[in-house]
LOZADREN-640770 format. One record per residue: residue in one letter; chain; x, y, z of N, C-alpha, C in turn. Coordinates in pm, 1 decimal. Layout:
<recs>
(rec A A (X Y Z) (X Y Z) (X Y Z));
...
</recs>
This chain:
<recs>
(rec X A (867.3 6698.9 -12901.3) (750.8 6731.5 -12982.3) (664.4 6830.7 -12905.0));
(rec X A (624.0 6959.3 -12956.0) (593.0 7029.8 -12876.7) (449.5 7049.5 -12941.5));
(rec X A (343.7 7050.5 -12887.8) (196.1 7086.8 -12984.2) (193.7 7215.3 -12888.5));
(rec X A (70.5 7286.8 -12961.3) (44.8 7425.4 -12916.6) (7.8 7458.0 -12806.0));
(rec X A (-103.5 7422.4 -12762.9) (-142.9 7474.5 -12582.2) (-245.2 7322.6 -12547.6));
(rec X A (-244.6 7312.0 -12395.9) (-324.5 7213.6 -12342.5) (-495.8 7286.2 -12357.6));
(rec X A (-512.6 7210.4 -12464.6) (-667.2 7200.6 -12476.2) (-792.3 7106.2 -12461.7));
(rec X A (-735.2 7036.6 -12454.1) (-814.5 6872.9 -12466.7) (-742.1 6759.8 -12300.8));
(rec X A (-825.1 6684.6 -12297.4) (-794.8 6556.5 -12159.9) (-680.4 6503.6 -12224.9));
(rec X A (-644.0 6495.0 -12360.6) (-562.4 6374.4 -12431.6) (-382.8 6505.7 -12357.3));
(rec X A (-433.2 6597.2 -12410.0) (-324.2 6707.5 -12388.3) (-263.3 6722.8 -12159.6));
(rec X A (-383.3 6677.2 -12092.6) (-414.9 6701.6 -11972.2) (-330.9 6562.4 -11942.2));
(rec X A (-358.3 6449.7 -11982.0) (-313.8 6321.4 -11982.1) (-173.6 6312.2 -12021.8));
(rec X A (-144.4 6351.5 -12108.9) (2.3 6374.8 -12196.4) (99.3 6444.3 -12086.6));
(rec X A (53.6 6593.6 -12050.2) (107.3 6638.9 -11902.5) (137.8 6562.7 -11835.3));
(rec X A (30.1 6482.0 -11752.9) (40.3 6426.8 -11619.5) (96.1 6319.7 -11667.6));
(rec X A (153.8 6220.1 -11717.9) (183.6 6107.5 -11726.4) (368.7 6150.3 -11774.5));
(rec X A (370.5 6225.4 -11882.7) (482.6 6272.6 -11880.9) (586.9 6320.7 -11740.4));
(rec X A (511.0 6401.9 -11682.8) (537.3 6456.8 -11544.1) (582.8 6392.3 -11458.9));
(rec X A (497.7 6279.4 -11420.1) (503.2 6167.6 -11289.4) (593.9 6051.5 -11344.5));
(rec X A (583.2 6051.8 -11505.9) (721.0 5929.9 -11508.7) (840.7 6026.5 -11515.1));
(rec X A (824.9 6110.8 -11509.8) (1044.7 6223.3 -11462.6) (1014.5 6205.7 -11304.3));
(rec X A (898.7 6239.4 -11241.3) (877.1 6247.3 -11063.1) (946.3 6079.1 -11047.2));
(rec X A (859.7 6026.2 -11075.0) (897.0 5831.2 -11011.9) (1072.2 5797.3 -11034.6));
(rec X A (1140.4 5892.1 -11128.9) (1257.7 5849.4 -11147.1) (1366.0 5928.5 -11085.3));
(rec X A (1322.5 6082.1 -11021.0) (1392.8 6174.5 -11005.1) (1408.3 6118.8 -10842.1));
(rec X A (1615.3 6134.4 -10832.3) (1627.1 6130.8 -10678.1) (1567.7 6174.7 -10563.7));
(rec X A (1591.9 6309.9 -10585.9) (1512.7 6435.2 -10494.0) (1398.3 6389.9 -10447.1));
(rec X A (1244.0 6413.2 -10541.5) (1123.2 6394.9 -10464.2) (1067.5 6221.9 -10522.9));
(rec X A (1125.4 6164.9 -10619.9) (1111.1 6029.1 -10670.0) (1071.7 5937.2 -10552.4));
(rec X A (1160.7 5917.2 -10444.8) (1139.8 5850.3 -10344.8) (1030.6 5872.3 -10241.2));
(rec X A (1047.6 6003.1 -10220.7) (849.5 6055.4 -10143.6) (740.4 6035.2 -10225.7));
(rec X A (753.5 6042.3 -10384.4) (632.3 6024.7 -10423.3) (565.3 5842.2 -10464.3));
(rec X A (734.3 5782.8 -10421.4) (671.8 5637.4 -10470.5) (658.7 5550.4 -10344.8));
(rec X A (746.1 5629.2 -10227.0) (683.9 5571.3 -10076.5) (525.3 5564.3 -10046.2));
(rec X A (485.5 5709.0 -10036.4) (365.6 5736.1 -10090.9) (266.0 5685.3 -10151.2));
(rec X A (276.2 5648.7 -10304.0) (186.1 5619.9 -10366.9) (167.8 5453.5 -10420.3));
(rec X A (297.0 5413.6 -10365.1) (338.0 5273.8 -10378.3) (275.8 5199.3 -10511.2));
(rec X A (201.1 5141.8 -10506.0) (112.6 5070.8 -10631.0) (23.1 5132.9 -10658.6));
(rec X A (-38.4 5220.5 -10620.2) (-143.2 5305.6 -10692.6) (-124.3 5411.6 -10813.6));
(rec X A (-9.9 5404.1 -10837.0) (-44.0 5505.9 -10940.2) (-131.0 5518.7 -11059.2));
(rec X A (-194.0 5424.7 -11059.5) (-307.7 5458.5 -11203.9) (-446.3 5533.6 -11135.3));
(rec X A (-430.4 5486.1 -11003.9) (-537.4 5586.8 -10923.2) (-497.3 5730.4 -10919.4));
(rec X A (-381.2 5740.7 -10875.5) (-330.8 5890.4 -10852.2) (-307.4 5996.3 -10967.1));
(rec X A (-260.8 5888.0 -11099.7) (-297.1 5996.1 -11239.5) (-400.0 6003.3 -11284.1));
(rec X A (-497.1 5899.5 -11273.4) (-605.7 5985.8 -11241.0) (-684.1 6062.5 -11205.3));
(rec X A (-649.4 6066.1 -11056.2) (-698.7 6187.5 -10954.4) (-656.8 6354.7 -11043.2));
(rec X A (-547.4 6301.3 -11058.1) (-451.9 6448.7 -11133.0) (-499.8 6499.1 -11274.3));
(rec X A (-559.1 6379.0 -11359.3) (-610.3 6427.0 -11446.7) (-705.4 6498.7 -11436.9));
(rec X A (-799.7 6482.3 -11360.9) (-932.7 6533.1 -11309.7) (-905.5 6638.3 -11233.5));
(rec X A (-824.2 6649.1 -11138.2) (-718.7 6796.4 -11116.4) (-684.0 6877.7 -11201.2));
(rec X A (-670.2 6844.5 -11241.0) (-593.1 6976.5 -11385.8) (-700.8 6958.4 -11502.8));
(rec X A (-766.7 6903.3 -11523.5) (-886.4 6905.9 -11655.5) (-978.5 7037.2 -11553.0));
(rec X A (-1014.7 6985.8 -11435.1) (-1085.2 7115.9 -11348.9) (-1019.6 7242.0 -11382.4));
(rec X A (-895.1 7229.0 -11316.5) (-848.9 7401.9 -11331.5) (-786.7 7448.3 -11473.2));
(rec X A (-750.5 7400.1 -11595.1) (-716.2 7443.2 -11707.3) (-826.7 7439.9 -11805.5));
(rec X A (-889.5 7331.4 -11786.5) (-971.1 7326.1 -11882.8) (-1127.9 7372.1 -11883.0));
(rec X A (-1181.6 7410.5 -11704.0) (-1272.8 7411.5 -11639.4) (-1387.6 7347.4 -11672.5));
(rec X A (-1344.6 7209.3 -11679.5) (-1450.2 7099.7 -11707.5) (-1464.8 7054.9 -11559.0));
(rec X A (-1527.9 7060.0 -11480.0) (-1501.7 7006.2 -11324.4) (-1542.6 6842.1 -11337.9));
(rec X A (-1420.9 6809.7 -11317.3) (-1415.3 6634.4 -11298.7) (-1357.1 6624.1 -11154.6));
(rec X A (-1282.9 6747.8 -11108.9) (-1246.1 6695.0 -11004.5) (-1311.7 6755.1 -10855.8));
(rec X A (-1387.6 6682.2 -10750.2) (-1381.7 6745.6 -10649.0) (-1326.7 6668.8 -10506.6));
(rec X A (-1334.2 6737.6 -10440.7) (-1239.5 6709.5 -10294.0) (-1130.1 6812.7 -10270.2));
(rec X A (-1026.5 6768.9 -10167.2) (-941.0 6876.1 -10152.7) (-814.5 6826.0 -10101.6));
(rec X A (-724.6 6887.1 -10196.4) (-618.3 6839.3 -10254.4) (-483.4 6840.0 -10141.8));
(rec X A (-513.3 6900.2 -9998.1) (-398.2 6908.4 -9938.9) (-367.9 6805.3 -9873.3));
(rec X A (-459.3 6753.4 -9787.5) (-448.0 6695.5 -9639.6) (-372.4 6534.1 -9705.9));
(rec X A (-353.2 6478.7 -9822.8) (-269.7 6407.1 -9836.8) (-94.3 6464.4 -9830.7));
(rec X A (-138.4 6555.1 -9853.9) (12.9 6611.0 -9864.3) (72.9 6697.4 -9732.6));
(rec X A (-14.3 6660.1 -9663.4) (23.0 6780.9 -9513.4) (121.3 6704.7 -9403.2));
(rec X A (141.9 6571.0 -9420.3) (243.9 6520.9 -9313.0) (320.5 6451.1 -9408.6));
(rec X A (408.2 6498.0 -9524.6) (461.0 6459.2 -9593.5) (591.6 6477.1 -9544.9));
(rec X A (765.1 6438.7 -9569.1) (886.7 6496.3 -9500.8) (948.1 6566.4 -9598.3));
(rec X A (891.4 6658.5 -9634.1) (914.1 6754.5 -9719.2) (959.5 6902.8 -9653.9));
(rec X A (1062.7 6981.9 -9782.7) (1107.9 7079.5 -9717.7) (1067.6 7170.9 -9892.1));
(rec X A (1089.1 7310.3 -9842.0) (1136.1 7407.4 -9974.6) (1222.0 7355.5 -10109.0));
(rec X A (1311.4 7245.5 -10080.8) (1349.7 7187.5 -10157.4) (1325.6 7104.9 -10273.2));
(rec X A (1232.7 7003.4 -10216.9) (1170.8 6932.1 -10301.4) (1038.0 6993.7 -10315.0));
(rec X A (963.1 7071.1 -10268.1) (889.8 7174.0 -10392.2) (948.9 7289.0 -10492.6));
(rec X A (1094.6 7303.0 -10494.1) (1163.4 7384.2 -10602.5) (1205.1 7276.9 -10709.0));
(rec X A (1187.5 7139.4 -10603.4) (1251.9 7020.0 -10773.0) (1136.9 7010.5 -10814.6));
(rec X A (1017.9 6982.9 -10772.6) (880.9 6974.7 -10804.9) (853.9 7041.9 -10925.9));
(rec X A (809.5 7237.4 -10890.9) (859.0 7309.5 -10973.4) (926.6 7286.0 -11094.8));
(rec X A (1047.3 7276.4 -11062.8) (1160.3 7229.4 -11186.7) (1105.3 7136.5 -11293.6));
(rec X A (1092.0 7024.1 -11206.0) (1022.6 6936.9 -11351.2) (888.8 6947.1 -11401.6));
(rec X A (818.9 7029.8 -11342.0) (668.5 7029.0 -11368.4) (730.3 7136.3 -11473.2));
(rec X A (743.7 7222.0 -11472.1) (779.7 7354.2 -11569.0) (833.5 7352.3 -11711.5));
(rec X A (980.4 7241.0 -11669.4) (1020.9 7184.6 -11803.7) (941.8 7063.5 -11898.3));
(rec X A (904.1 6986.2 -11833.2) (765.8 6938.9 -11857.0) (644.4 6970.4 -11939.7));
(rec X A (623.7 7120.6 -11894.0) (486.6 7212.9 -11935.6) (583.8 7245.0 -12090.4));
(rec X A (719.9 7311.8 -12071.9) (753.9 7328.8 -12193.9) (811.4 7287.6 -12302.6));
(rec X A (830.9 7178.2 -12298.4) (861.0 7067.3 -12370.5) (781.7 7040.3 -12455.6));
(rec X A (643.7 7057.1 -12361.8) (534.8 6996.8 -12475.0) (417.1 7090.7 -12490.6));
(rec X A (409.3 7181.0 -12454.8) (329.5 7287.8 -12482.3) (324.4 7448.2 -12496.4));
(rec X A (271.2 7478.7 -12572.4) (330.3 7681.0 -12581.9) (160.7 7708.8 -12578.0));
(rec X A (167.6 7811.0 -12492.6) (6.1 7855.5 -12525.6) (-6.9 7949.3 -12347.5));
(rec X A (-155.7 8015.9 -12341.2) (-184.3 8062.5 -12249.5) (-214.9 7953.7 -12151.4));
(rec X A (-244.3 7864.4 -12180.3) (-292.4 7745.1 -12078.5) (-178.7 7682.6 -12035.1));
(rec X A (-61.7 7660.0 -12103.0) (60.9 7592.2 -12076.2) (106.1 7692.2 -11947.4));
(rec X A (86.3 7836.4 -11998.7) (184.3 7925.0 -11894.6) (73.7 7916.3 -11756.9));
(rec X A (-94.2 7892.3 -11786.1) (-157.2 7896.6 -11662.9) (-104.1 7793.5 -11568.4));
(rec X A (-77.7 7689.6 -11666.5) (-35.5 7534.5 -11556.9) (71.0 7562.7 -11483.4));
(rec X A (214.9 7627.1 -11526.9) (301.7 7670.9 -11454.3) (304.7 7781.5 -11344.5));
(rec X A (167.6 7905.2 -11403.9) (153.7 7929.0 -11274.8) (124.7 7883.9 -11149.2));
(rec X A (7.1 7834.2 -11174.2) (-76.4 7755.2 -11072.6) (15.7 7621.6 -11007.5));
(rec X A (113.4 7606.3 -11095.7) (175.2 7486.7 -10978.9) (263.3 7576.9 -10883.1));
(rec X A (315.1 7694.8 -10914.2) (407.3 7757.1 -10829.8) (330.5 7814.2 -10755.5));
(rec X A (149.4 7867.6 -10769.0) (113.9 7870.3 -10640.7) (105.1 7812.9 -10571.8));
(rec X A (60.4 7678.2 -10633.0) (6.9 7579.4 -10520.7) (92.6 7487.9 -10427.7));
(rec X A (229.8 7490.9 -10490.0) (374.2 7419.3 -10411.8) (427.5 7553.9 -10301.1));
(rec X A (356.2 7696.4 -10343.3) (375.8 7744.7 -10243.5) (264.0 7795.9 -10095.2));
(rec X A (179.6 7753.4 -10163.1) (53.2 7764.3 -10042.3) (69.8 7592.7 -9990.3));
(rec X A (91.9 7487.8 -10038.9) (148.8 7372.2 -9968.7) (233.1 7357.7 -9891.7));
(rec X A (354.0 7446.3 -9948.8) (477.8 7437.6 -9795.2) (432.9 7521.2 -9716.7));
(rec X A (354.6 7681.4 -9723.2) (358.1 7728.2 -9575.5) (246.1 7708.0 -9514.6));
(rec X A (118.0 7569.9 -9588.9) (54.3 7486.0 -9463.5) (131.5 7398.5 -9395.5));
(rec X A (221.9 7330.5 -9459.4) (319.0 7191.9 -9426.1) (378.8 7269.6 -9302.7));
(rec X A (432.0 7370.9 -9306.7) (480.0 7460.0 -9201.3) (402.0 7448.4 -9084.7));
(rec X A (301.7 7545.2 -9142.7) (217.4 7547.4 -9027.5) (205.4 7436.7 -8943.0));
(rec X A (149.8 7368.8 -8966.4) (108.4 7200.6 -8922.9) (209.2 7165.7 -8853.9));
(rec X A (329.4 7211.1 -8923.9) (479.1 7091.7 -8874.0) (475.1 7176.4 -8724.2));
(rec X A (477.1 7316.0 -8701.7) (497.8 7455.6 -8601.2) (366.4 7399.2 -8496.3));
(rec X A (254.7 7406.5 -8556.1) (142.9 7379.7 -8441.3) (165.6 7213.2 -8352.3));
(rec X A (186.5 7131.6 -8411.1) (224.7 6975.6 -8383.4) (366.8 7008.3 -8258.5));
(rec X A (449.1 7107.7 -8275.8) (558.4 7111.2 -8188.1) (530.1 7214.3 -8109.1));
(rec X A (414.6 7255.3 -8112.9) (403.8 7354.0 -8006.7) (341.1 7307.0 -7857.7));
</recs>
């Protein structure tokens, strides 16, 4: 079922919940994100809703900063290209619009300004 573009929290919600139940089941990054987040996830789709209602919808619900959970993660290029992958098919499954294509940008920036801090960090720690 595909509706037109993410306009609304119900549409922001629909995303993120869609998203994270393919993440919790997928081999690849499934297992980092449920080591991780163990029993919290009604906290963490939340956090995300308020994440993405900020940057698509620019209602600011969300503040803080979004890396330093994710900076000693055992993550490689890999599982931010599966990341990618399902966030994307995800976005299009259920949405067509300028906001659908903003969400897909913005995750491929941000999975790529995440690995070459994760880098960094991993490079300075062994130096």
């Amino acid at each position: 079922m595909i509706i037109l573009d993410i306009t609304t929290i119900e549409d922001i919600q629909l995303l993120v919940n869609t998203f994270y139940a393919k993440v919790q089941k997928d081999d690849i990054i499934g297992p980092i994100f449920n080591e991780k987040i163990q029993g919290r996830w009604p906290e963490h789709l939340e956090t995300m809703y308020k994440f993405w209602q900020t940057i698509l919808l620019e209602q600011h619900t969300y503040s803080g900063s979004p890396f330093p959970p994710h900076k000693h993660l055992p993550v490689d290029q890999s599982h931010f290209n599966r990341w990618i992958e399902i966030f994307t098919k995800t976005v299009d499954s259920l949405f067509i619009g300028n906001l659908a294509e903003e969400a897909k940008m913005r995750a491929v920036n941000m999975a790529s300004i995440f690995m070459h801090k994760i880098e960094y960090f991993r490079d300075s720690a062994n130096q």
